[in-house]
C-alpha positions as CSV (number, residue, x, y, z in Angstrom):
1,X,15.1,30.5,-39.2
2,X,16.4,26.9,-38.0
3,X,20.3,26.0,-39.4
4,X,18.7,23.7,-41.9
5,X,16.6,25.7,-44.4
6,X,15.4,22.1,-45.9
7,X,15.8,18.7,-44.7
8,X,14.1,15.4,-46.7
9,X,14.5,12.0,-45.3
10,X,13.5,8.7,-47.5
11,X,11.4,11.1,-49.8
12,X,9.4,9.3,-52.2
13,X,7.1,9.4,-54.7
14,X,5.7,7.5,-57.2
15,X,3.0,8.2,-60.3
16,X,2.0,5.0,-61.1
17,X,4.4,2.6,-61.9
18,X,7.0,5.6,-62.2
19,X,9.4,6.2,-59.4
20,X,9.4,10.0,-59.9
21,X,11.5,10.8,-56.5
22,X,13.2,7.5,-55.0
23,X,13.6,8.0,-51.3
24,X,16.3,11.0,-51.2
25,X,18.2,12.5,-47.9
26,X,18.7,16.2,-48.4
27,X,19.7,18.5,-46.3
28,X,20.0,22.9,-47.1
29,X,22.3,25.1,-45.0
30,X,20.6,28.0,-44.3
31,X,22.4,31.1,-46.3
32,X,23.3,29.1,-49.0
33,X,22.9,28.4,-52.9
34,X,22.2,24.8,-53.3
35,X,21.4,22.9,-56.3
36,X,19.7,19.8,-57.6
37,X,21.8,19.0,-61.2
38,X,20.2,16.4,-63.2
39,X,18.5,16.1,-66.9
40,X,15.2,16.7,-67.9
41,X,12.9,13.9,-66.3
42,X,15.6,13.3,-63.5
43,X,12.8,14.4,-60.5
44,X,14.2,17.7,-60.3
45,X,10.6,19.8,-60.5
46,X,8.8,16.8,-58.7
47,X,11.1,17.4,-55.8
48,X,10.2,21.1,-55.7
49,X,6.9,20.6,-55.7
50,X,7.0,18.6,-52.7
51,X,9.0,21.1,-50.7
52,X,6.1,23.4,-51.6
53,X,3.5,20.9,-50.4
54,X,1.7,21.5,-53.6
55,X,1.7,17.2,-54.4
56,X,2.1,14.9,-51.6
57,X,4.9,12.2,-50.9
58,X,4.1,8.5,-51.6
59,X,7.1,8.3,-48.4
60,X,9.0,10.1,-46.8
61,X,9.2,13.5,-44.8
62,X,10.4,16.4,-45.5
63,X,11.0,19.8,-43.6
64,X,11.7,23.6,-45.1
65,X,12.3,26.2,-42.9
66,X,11.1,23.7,-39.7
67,X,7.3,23.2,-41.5
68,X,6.5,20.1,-43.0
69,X,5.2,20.4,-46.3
70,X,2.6,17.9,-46.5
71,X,0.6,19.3,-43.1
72,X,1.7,23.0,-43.5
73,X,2.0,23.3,-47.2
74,X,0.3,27.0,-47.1
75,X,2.4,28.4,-44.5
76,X,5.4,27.1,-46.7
77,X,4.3,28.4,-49.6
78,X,3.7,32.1,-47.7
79,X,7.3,32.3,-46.6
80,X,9.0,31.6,-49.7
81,X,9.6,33.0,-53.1
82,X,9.2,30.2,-56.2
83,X,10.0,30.5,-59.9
84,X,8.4,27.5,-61.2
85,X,8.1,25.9,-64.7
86,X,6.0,29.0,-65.7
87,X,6.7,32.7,-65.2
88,X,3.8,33.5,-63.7
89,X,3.3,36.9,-64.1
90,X,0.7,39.2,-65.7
91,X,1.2,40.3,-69.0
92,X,-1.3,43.2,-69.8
93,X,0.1,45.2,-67.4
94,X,3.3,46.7,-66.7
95,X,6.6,45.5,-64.9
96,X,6.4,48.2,-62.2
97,X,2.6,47.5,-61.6
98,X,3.4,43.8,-61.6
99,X,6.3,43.6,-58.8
100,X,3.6,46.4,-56.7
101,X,1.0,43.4,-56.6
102,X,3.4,40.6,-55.3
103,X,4.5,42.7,-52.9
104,X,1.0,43.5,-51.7
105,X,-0.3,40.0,-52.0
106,X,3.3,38.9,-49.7
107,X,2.7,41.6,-47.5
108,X,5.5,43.9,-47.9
109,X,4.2,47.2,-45.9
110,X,2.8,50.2,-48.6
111,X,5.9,52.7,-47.9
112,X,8.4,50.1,-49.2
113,X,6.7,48.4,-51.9
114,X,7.5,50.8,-54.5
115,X,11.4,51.3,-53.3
116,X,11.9,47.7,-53.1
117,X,10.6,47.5,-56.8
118,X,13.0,50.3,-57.9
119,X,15.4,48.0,-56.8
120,X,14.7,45.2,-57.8
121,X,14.2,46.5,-61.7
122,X,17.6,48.3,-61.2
123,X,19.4,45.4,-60.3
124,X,18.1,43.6,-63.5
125,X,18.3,46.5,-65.4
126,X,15.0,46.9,-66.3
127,X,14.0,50.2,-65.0
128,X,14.1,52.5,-67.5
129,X,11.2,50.1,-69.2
130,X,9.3,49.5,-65.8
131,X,6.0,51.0,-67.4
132,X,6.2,49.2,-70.3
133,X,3.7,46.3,-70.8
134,X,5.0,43.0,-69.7
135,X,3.5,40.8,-72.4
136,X,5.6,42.9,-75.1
137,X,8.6,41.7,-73.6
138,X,11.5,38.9,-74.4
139,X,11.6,35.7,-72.7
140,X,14.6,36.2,-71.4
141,X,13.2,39.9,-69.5
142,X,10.3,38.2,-68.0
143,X,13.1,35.9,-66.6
144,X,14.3,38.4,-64.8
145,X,11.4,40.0,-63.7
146,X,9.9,36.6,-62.7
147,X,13.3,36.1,-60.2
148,X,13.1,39.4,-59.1
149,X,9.2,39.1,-58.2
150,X,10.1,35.7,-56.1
151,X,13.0,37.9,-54.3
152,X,10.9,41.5,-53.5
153,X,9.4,40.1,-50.1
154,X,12.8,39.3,-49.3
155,X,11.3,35.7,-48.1
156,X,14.3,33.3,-46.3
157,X,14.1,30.4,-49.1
158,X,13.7,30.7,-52.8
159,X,13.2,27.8,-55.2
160,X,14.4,28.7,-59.0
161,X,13.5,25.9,-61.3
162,X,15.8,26.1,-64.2
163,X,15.8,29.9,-64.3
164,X,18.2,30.3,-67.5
165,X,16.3,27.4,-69.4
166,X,15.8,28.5,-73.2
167,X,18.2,31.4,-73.2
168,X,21.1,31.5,-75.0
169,X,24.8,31.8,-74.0
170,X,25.1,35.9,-73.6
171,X,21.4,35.7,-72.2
172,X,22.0,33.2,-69.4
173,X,25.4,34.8,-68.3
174,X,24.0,37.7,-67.4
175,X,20.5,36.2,-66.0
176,X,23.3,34.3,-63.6
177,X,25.4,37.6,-63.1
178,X,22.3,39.3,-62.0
179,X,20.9,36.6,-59.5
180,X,23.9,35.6,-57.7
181,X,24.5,40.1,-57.4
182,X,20.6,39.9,-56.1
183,X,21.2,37.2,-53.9
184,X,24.6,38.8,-52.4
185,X,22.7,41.8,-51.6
186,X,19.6,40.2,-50.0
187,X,20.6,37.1,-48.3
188,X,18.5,33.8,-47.9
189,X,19.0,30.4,-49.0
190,X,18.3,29.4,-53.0
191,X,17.4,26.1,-53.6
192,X,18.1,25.9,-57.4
193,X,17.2,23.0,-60.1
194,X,19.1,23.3,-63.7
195,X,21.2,20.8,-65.8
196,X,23.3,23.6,-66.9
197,X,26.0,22.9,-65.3
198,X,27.8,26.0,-66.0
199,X,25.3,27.3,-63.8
200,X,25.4,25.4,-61.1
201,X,29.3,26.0,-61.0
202,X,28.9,29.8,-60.7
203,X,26.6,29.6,-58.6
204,X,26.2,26.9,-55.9
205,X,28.2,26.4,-52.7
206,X,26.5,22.7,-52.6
207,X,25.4,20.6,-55.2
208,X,23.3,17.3,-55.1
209,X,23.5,15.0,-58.9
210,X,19.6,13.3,-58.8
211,X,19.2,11.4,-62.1
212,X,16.0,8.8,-62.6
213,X,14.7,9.9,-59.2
214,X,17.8,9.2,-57.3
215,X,20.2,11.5,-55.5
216,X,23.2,9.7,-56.7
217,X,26.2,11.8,-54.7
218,X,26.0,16.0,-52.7
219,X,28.9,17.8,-51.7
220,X,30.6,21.1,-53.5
221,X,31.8,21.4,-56.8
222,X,34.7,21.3,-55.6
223,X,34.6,17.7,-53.9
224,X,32.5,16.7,-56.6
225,X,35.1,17.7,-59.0
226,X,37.4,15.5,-56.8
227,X,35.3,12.4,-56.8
228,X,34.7,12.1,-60.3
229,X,37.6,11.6,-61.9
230,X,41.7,11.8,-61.2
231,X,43.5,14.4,-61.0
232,X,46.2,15.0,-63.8
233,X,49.3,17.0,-64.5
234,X,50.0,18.3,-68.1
235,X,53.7,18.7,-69.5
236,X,54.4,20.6,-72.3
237,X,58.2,19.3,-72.9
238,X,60.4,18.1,-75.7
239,X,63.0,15.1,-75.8
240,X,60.4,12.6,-73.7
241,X,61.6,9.2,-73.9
242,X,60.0,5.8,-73.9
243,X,62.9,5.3,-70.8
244,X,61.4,8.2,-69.0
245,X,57.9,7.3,-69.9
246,X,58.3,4.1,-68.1
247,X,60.1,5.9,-64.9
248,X,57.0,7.8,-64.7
249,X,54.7,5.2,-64.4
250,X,56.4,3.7,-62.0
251,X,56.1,6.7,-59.2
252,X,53.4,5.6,-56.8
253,X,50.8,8.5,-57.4
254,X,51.1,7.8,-61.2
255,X,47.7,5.8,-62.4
256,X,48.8,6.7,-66.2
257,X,50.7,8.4,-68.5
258,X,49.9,8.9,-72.5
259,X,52.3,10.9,-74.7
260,X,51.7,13.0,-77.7
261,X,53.1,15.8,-79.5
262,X,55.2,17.1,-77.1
263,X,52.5,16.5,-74.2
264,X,52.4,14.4,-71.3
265,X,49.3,14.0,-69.8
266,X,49.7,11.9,-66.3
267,X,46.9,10.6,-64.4
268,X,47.4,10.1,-60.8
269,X,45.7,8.2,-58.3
270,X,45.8,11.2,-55.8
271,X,46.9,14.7,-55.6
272,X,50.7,15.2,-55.4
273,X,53.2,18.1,-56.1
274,X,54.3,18.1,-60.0
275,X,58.4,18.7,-59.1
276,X,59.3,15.0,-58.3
277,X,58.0,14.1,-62.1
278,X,59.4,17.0,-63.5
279,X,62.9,16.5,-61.8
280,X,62.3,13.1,-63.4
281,X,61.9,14.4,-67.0
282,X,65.2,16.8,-66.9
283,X,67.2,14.0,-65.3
284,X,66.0,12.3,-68.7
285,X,67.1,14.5,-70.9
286,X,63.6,16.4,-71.7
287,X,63.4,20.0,-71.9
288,X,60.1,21.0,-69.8
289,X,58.6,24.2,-71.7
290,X,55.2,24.1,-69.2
291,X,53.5,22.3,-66.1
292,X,50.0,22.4,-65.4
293,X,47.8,20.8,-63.1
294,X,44.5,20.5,-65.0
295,X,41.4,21.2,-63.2
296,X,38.9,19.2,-64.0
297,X,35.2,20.7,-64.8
298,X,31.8,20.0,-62.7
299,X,30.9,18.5,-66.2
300,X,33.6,16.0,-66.6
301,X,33.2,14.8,-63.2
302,X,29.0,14.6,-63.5
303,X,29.5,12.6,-66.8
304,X,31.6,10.0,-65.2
305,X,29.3,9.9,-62.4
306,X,26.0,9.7,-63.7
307,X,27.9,6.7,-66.3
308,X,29.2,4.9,-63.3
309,X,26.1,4.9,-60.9
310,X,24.0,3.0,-64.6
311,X,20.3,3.1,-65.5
């Protein structure tokens, strides 16, 4: 498996006079959990189904797992595992009988077939009902047994397409719980598209923010975090002068400062230690009660992102 799972270069591709996909770079580490954030419409789907092969670019070239798609599109699709936008499974017959198929149809040798799909349903905790018929089941348990159907061949890339999509809260929590455990225990690169953003939080090392067909900014939540907006320290503190307010702005790291209630929220232009301010609020007079460095959320930072890069 090369050290790039996927690579794209000036992918492109247009339906129309729509720009669907608009000439994106991306590039996968292999053994990773990346993901393509964006809302509904961004090019999220169209950009999986290009990786797959299954429509062709406009421009562009892409590579997964060193094939390229457009040429090799059915040697692509035989060495990964997809959830796309529908389940995909068959409902008039049971879970157990089900993951047994997939696991013929991708090969997996007779003597493991069945042990892999004990495992599988255990990990989603769906065993106990593994002869029950699929098509009597929730939404969210055909979910599960959709992922764990892209996972049983154990294939090196997977591509989830908004996996937790119509579930609520308690629902998707543990769909996540359960895929990152799977994932953990089986290896492989996920290349995952959601705009739940809680999602791609827990469970993405790498992130990419596409939004009307653009990739607009990749990196980890963490840097992404960092990008979109400045960092701030909260103080919690009583006796905070308009004198002391003023010394505070004038520190070099300080971009703002707004006071209310006994809270001082200061807005800096980079990350610096919080003791110089504080030493300047009980030289003041204040009484400090509590210092925090707020950490700002992947959703803060995608908002002001996807607002400053415009229509």
């Amino acid at each position: 498996m090369p050290e790039l799972a996927i690579t794209t270069h000036g992918l492109t591709k247009r339906f129309k006079e729509t720009i669907a996909v608009d000439g994106i770079d991306l590039e996968v580490a292999a053994g990773t959990v990346y993901g393509l954030l964006g809302p509904n419409g961004a090019g999220k789907t169209t950009t999986i189904h290009l990786l797959l092969g299954l429509i062709e670019p406009t421009s562009g070239v892409a590579q997964v797992l060193g094939l390229d798609p457009q040429r090799q599109g059915a040697r692509v699709r035989a060495q990964v595992g997809a959830l796309l936008e529908h389940h995909g499974l068959y409902e008039r017959v049971s879970a157990e009988r089900n993951l047994e198929y997939f696991g013929r149809i991708n090969g997996v040798p007779l003597m493991e077939r069945h042990a892999r799909a004990r495992e599988a349903l255990e990990h989603i905790g769906l065993w106990d009902r593994r002869r029950e018929l699929v098509g009597k089941w929730s939404k969210g348990m055909k979910q599960k047994l959709a992922i764990a159907r892209a996972l049983l061949h154990r294939p090196p890339l997977v591509f989830l397409d908004e996996p937790t999509a119509g579930h609520d809260p308690a629902s998707a929590k543990e769909l996540r719980d359960q895929l990152r455990e799977i994932v953990r225990a089986q290896g492989g690169t996920v290349f995952l598209s959601t705009h739940n953003l809680t999602e791609a939080e827990a469970l993405c090392a790498r992130v990419g923010i596409i939004q009307r067909g653009r990739l607009l900014i990749q990196g980890t939540p963490h840097e992404l975090r960092s990008r979109g907006t400045l960092p701030r320290i909260v103080i919690h503190a009583n006796g905070v002068t308009d004198k002391i307010v003023a010394q505070i702005r004038k520190e070099k790291p300080v971009a703002d400062v707004q006071r209310q209630n006994g809270r001082v929220e200061i807005q800096l232009h980079h990350a610096t230690p919080a003791a110089p301010i504080v030493s300047l609020l009980v030289k003041g007079g204040a009484e400090v009660e509590e210092v925090h460095k707020e950490t700002v959320s992947l959703e803060e930072a995608y908002i002001q992102l996807t607002t400053e890069a415009g229509p």
